[in-house]
C-alpha positions in Angstrom: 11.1 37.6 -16.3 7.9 39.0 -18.1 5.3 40.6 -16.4 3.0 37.1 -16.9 5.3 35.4 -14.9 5.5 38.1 -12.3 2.0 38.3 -11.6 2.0 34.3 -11.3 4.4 34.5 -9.0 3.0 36.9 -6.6 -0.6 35.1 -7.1 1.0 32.0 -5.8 3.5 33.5 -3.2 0.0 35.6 -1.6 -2.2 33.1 -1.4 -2.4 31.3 1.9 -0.8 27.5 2.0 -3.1 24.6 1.4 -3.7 22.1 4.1 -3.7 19.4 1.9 -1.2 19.2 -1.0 -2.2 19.6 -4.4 0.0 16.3 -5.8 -2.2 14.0 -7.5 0.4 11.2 -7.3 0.7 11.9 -3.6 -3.2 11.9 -3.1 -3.7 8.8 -5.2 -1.4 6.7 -3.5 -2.3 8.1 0.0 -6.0 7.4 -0.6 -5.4 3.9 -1.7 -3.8 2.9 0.7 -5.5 4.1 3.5 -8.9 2.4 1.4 -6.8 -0.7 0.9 -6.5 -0.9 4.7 -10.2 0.1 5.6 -11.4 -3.0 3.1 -9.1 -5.5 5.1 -11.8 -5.2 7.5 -14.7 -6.3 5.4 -12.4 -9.2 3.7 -11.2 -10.6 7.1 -15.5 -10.5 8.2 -15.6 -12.1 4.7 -13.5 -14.9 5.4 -13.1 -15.6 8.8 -16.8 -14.0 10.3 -15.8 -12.2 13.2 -14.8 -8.0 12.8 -11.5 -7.1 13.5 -10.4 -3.8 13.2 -7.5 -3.9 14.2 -6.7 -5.4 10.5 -6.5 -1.8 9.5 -3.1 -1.8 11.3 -1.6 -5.0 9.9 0.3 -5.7 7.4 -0.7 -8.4 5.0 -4.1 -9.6 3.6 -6.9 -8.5 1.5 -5.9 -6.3 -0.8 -2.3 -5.5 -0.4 -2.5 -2.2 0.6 1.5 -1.6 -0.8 0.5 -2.9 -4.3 -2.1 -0.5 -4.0 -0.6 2.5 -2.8 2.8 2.2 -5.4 0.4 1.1 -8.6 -1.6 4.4 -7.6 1.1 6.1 -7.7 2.7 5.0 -10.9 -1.0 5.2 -12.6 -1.1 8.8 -11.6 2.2 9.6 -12.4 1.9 8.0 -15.9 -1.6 9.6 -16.1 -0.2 12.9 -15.3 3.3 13.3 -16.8 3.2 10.5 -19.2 4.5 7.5 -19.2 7.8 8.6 -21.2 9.6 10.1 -18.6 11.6 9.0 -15.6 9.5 10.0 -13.0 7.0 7.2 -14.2 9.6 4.7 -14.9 11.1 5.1 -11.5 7.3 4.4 -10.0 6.8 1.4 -12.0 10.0 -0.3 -10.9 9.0 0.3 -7.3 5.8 -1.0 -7.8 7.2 -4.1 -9.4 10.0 -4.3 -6.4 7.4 -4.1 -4.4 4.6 -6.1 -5.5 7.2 -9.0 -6.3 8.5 -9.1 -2.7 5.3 -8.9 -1.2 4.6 -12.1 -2.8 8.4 -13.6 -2.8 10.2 -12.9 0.2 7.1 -11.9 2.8 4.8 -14.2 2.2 7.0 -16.9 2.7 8.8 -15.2 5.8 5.2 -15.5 6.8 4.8 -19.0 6.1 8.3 -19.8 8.0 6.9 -18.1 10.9 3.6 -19.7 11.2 5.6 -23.1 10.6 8.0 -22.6 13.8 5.4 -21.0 15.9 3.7 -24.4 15.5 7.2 -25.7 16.4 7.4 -23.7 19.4 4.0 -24.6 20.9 4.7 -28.6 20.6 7.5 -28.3 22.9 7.5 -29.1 26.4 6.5 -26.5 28.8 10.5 -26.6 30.9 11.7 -25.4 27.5 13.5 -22.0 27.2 11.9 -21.2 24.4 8.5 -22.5 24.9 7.6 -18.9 26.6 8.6 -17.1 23.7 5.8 -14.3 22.2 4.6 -16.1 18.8 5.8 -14.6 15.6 3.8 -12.2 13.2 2.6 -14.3 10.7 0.8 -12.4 8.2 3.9 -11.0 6.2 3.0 -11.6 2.3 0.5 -11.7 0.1 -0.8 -14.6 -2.0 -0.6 -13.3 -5.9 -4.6 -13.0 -5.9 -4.2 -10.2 -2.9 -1.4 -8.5 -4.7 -3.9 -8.7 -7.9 -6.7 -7.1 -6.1 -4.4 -4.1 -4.4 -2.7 -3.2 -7.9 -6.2 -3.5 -9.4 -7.7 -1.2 -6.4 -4.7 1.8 -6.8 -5.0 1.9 -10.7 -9.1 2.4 -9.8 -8.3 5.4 -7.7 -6.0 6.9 -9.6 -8.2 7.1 -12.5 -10.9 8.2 -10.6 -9.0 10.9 -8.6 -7.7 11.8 -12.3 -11.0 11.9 -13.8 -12.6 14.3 -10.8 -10.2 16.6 -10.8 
């Protein structure tokens, strides 16, 4: 160990803990999703014109807030480390996982349930299931949300990137 090394040590080891992490990735993908979320307000006033905040909460949408929070983070990463090495190919696979089954598998869970809570509300009132709580029905995404999520976390990675 040379004596550069030393003193870097110390330096870091002395100086008090930061509240908030100094991880690009981390902060990229945090603060696109929680932007992603805050949007979902303003789209749903958009389109249906009433404010609901509880949108915030919910999954599904406009824009996906998972395609934006695993594209920032694979921007970042790439940005960051480069796209040669693992750690970015590892990111982009999630964010393809991801952003595939948000518009596969979840949006069509979401169209099944809207479809049988329709069922359920046509039958007649004596029928055991006619009580039951309606199912969650905004699962996916529609390829256009997805678009505007992955668009939104490769915006805020660059920018974080750039201000930093």
């Amino acid at each position: 160990m040379t004596a550069a090394d030393a003193s870097a040590r110390f330096r870091s080891a002395s100086s008090p803990p930061s509240i908030i992490p100094s991880n690009p990735p981390l902060l990229s993908a945090f603060f696109a999703f929680a932007l992603a979320q805050f949007l979902k307000i303003f789209t749903t006033w958009y389109k249906e014109k009433r404010w609901d905040a509880r949108r915030m909460l919910g999954s599904g949408g406009m824009p996906s807030s998972h395609s934006a929070t695993v594209t920032a983070l694979a921007v970042a990463i790439g940005l960051q480390e480069g796209i040669g090495g693992s750690a970015f190919s590892v990111a982009l696979v999630l964010a393809c996982v991801v952003m595939y089954d948000a518009t596969g598998v979840r949006l069509h869970a979401g169209r099944q349930a809207e479809l049988l809570n329709q069922i359920v509300c046509e039958l007649p009132p004596e029928h055991p299931v006619s009580n039951v709580r309606p199912l969650r029905d905004s699962l996916g995404h529609t390829p256009f949300q997805v678009l505007a999520g992955a668009m939104l976390g490769f915006i805020v990675a660059f920018l974080m990137r750039t201000s930093s």
